[in-house]
NUMAR-722388 format. One record per residue (C-alpha): residue number from 1; x, y, z. Coordinates in nm, 3 decimals, decimal comma, padded with zeros to 5 digits. Layout:
<nr->NUM&x->X&y->Y&z->Z>
...
//
This chain:
<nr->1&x->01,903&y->-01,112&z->-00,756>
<nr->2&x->01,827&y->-01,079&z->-00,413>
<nr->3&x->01,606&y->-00,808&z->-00,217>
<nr->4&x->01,804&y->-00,536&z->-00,072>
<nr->5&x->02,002&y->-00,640&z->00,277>
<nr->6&x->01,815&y->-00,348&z->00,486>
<nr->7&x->01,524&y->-00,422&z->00,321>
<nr->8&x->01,495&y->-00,848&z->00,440>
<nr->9&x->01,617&y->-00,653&z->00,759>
<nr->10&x->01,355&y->-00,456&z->00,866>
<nr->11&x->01,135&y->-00,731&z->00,714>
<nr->12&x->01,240&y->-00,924&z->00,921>
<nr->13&x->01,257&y->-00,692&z->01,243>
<nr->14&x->00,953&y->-00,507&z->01,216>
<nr->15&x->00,617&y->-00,763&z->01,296>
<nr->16&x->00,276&y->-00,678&z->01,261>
<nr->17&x->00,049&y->-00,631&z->01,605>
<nr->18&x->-00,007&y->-00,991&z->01,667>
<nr->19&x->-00,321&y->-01,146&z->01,764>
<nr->20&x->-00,328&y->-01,306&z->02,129>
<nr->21&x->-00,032&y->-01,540&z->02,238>
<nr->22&x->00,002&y->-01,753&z->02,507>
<nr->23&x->00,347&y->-01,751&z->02,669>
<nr->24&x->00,640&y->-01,708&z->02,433>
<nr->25&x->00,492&y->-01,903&z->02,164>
<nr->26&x->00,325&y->-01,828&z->01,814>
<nr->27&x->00,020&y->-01,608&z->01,850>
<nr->28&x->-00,263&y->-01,781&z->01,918>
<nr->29&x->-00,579&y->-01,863&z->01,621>
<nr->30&x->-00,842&y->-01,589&z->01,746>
<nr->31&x->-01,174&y->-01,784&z->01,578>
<nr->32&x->-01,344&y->-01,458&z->01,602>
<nr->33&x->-01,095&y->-01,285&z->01,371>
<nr->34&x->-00,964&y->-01,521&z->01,142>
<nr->35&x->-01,084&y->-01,763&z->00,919>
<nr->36&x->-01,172&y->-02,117&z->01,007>
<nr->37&x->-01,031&y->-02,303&z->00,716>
<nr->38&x->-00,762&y->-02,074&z->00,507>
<nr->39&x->-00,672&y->-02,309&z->00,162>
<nr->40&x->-00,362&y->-02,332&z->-00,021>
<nr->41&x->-00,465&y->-02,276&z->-00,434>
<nr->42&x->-00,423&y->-02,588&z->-00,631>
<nr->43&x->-00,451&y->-02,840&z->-00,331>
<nr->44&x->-00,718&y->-02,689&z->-00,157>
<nr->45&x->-00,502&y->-02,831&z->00,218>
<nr->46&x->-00,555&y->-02,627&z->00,503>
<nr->47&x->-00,287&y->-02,361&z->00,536>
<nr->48&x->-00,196&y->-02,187&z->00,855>
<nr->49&x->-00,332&y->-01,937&z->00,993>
<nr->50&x->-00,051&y->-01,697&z->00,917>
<nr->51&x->00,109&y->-01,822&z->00,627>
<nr->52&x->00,327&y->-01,624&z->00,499>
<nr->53&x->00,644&y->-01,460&z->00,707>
<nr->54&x->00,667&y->-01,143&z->00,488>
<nr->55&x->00,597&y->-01,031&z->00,168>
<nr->56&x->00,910&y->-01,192&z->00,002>
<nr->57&x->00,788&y->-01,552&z->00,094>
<nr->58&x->00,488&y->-01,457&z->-00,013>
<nr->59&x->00,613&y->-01,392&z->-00,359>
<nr->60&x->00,834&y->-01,725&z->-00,373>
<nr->61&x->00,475&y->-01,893&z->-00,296>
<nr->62&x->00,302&y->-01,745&z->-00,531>
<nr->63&x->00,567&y->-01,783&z->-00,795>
<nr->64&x->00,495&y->-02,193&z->-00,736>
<nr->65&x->00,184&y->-02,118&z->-00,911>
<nr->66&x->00,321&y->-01,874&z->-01,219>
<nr->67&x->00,556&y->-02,112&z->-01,329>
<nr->68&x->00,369&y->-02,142&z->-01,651>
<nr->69&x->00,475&y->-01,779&z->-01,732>
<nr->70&x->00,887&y->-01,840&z->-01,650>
<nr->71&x->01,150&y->-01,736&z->-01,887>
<nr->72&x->00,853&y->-01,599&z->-02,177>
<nr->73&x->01,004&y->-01,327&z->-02,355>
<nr->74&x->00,663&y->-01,155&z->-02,400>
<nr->75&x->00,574&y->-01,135&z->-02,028>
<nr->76&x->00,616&y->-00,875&z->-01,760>
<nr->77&x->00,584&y->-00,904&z->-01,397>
<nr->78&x->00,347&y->-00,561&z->-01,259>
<nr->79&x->00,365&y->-00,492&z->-00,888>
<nr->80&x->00,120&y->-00,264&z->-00,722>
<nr->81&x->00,286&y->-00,022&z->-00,502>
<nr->82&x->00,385&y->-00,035&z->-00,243>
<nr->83&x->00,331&y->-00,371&z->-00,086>
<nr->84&x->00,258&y->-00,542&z->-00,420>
<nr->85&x->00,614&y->-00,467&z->-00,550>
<nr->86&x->00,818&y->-00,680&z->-00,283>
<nr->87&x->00,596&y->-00,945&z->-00,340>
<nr->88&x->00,655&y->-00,890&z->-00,769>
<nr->89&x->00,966&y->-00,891&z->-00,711>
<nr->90&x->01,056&y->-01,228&z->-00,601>
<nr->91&x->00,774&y->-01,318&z->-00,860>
<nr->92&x->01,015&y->-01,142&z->-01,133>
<nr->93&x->01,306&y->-01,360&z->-00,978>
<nr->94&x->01,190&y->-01,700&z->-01,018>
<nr->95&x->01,021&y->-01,683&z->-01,307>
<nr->96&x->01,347&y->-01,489&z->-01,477>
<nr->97&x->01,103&y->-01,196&z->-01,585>
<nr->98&x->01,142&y->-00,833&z->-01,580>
<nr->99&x->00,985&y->-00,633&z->-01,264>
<nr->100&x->00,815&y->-00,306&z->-01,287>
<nr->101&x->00,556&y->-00,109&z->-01,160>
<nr->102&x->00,154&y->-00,009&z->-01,221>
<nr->103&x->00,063&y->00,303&z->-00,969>
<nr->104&x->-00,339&y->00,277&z->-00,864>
<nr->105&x->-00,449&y->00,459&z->-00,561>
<nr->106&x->-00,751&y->00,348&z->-00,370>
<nr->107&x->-01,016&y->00,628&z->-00,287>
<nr->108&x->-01,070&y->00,633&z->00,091>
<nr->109&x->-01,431&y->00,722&z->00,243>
<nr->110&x->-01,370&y->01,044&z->00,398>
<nr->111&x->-01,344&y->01,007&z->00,770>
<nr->112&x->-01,280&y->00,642&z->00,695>
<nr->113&x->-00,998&y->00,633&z->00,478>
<nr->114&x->-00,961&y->00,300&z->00,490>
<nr->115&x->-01,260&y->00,212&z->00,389>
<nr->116&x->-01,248&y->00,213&z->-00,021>
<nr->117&x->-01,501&y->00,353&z->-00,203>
<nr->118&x->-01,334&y->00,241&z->-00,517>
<nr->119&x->-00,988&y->00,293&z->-00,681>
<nr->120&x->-00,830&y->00,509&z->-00,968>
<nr->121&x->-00,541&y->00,377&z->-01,228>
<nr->122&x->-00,273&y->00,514&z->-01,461>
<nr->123&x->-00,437&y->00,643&z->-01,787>
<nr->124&x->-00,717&y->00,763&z->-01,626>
<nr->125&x->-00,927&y->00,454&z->-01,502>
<nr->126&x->-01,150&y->00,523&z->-01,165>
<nr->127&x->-01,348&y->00,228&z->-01,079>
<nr->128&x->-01,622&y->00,343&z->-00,827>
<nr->129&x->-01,796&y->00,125&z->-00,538>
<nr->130&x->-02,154&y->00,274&z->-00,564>
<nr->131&x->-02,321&y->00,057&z->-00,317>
<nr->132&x->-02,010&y->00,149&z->-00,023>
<nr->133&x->-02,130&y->00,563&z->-00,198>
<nr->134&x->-02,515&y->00,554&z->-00,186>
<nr->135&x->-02,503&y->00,378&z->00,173>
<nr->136&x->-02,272&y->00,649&z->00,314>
<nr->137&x->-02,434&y->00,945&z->00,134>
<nr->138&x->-02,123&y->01,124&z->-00,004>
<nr->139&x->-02,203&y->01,354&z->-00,266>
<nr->140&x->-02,020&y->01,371&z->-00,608>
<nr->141&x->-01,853&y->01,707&z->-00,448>
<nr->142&x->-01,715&y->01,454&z->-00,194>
<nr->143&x->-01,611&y->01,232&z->-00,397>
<nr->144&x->-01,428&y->01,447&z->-00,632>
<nr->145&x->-01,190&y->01,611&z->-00,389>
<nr->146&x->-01,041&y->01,250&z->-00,263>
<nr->147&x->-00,998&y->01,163&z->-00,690>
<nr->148&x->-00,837&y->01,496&z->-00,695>
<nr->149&x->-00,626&y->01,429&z->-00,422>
<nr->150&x->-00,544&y->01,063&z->-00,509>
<nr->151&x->-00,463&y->01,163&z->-00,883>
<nr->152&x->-00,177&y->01,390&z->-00,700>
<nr->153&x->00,013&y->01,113&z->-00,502>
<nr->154&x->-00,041&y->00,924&z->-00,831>
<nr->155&x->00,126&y->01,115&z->-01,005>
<nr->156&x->00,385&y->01,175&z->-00,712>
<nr->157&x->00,421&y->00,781&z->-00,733>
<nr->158&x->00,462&y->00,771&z->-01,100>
<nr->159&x->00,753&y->00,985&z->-01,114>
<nr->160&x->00,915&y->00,829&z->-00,768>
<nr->161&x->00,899&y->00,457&z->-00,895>
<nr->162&x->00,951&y->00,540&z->-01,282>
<nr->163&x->01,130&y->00,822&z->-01,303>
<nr->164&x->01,276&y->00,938&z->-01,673>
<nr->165&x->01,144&y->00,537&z->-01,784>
<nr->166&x->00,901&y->00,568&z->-02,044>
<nr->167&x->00,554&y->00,481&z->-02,056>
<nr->168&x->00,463&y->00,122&z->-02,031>
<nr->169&x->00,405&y->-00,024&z->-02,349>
<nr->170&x->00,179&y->-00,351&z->-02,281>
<nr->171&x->-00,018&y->-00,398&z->-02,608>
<nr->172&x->00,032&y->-00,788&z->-02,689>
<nr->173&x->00,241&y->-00,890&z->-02,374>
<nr->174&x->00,103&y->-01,132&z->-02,124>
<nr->175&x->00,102&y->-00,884&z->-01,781>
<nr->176&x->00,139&y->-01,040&z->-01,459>
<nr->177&x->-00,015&y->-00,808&z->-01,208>
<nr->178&x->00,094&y->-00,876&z->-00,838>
<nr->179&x->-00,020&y->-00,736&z->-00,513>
<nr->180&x->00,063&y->-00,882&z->-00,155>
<nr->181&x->-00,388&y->-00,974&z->-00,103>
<nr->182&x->-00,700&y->-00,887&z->-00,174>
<nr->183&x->-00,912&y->-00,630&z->00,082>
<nr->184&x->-01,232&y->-00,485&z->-00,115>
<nr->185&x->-01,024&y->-00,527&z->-00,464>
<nr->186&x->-01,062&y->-00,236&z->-00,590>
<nr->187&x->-00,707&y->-00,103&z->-00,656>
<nr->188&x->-00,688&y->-00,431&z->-00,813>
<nr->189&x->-00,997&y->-00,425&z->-00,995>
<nr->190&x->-00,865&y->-00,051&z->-01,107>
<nr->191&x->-00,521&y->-00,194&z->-01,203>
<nr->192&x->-00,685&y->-00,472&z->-01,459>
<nr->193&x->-00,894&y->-00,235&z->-01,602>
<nr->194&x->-00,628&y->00,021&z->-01,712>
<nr->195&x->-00,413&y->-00,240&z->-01,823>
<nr->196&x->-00,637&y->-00,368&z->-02,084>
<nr->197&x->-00,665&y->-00,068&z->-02,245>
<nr->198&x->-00,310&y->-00,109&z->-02,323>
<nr->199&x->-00,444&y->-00,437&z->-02,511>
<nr->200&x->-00,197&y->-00,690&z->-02,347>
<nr->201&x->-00,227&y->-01,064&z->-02,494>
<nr->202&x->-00,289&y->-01,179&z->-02,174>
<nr->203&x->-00,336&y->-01,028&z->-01,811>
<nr->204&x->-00,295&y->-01,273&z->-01,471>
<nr->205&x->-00,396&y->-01,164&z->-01,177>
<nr->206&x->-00,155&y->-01,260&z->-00,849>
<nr->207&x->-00,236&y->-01,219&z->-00,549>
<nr->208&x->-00,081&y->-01,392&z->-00,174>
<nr->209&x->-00,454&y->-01,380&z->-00,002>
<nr->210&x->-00,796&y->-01,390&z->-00,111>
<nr->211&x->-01,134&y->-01,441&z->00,033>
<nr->212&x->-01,295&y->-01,693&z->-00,214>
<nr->213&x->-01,555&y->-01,467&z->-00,372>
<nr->214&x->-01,296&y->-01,225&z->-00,420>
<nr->215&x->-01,076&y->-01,436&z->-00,599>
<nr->216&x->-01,392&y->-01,561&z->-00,814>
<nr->217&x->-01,512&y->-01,253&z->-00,955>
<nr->218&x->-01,227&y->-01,122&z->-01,071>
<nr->219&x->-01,225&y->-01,397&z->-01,351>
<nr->220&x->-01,486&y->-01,190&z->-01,502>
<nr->221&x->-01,165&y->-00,959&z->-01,607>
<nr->222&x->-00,866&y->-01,119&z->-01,567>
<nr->223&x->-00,765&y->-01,410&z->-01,815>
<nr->224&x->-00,589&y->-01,585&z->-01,548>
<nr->225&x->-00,654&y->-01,556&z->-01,134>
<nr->226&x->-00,412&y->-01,685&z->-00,898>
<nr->227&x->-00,481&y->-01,669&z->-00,518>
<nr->228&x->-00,223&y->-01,866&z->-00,346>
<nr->229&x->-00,432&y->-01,835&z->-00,009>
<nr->230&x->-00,795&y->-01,777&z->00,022>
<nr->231&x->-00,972&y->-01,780&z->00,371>
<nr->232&x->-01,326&y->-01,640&z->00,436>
<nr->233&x->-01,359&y->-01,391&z->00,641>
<nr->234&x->-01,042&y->-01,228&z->00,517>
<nr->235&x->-01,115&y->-00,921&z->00,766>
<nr->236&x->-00,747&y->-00,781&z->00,651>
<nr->237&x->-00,457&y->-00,879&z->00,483>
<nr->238&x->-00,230&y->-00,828&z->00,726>
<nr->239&x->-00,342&y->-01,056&z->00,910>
<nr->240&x->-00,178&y->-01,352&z->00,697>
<nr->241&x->00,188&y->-01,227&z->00,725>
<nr->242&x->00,364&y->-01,294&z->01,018>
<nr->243&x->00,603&y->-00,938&z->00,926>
<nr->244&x->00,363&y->-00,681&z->00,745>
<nr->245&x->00,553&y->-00,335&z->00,801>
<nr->246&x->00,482&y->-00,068&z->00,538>
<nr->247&x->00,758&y->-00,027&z->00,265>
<nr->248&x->00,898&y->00,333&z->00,191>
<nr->249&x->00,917&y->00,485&z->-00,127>
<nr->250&x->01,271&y->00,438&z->-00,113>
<nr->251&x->01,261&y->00,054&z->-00,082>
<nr->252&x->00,995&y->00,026&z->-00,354>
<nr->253&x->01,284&y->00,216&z->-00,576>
<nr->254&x->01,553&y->-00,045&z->-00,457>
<nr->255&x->01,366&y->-00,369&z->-00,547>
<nr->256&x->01,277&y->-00,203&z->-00,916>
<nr->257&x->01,635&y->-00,108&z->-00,990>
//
């Protein structure tokens, strides 16, 4: 299966702000913003410094590293929305496993929304960042209107990527989670967590870039962690794609049909 035409399209069409270039050549390697020595997993070579052209090579890359998990009738390939899923799917498609998706919202600082200040999950699961809470102050009140607010568009998400499906039945299944890098982790962190309540076999964790320590802790939960790049200082995912648009709601629903 391939990804939807307009999809690779606009993939394709749409780039990320790019960091300095000189003439009509490839952007420049800004030392003060990127890492000095991004590794490919397993090798440990230098990669470069944008690796990946979009989110679908990302996945083919990251596959590379799956393989163990290909054609096993008791696994299931999990992407987080909405990046996560175009990368999950070409996961799904080489290793010949089925594709769907696990909603988590991350819980922006107010004011700072991009900032997380931890993440909540289907089933209930909020994972909280207390030291990013006690050194901004917010107060539980605070707090509680962005879960209220996230639980909404989790919801929203739930029925826009699952629709009539039913629940997600993961108890003894090896679950591949997949999401297109790791920022503070906590959507992540909030994704493994709910999923083993479900009591899965197994649960990987896949993810296209990683800083190190990142990557490391999250073997703490995870049975197995694959990072296919990790580079320290990270500073933001987007950063490793060459193409990084955001995905609509409507091309998330494409790749899971």
């Amino acid at each position: 299966m391939g990804a939807p035409n307009s999809l690779r399209e606009r993939q394709s069409s749409q780039t990320m702000t790019r960091l300095p270039a000189h003439g009509d050549g490839p952007a420049a390697y800004d030392r003060d913003k990127m890492a000095l020595y991004p590794r490919w997993a397993g090798t440990d070579a230098a990669a470069p410094p944008r690796p990946f052209h979009d989110r679908f090579a990302a996945g083919r890359e990251l596959a590379k590293h799956l393989s163990a998990y290909a054609n096993r009738s008791d696994a299931i390939v999990l992407g987080l929305p909405r990046g996560g899923v175009a990368v999950a799917y070409e996961v799904a498609r080489a290793l010949n496993l089925p594709l769907d998706v696990f909603v988590v919202r991350k819980l922006g600082v107010p004011g700072q929304e991009e900032l997380a200040m931890g993440a909540i999950a289907s089933g209930g699961v909020r994972v909280l960042n207390h030291a990013v809470i006690q050194a901004l102050g917010l107060s539980q009140a605070e707090i509680e209107e962005v879960i209220r607010k996230e639980e909404q568009e989790l919801r929203r998400r739930e029925e826009q990527f699952r629709g009539q499906r039913p629940p997600l039945d993961l108890k003894g299944k090896t679950v591949i989670l997949v999401d297109d890098g790791l920022a503070t982790g906590a959507t992540m962190w909030a994704a493994v967590t709910a999923v083993r309540r479900q009591e899965p076999a197994k649960i990987a964790m896949a993810v296209s870039v990683a800083d190190p320590a990142s990557c490391e802790a999250f073997r703490q939960i995870a049975d197995d962690v694959v990072c296919a790049v990790t580079a320290e200082p990270l500073h933001a995912v987007g950063l490793w794609y060459q193409d990084f648009p955001q995905l609509t709601d409507e091309e998330v629903r494409a790749l899971l049909k």
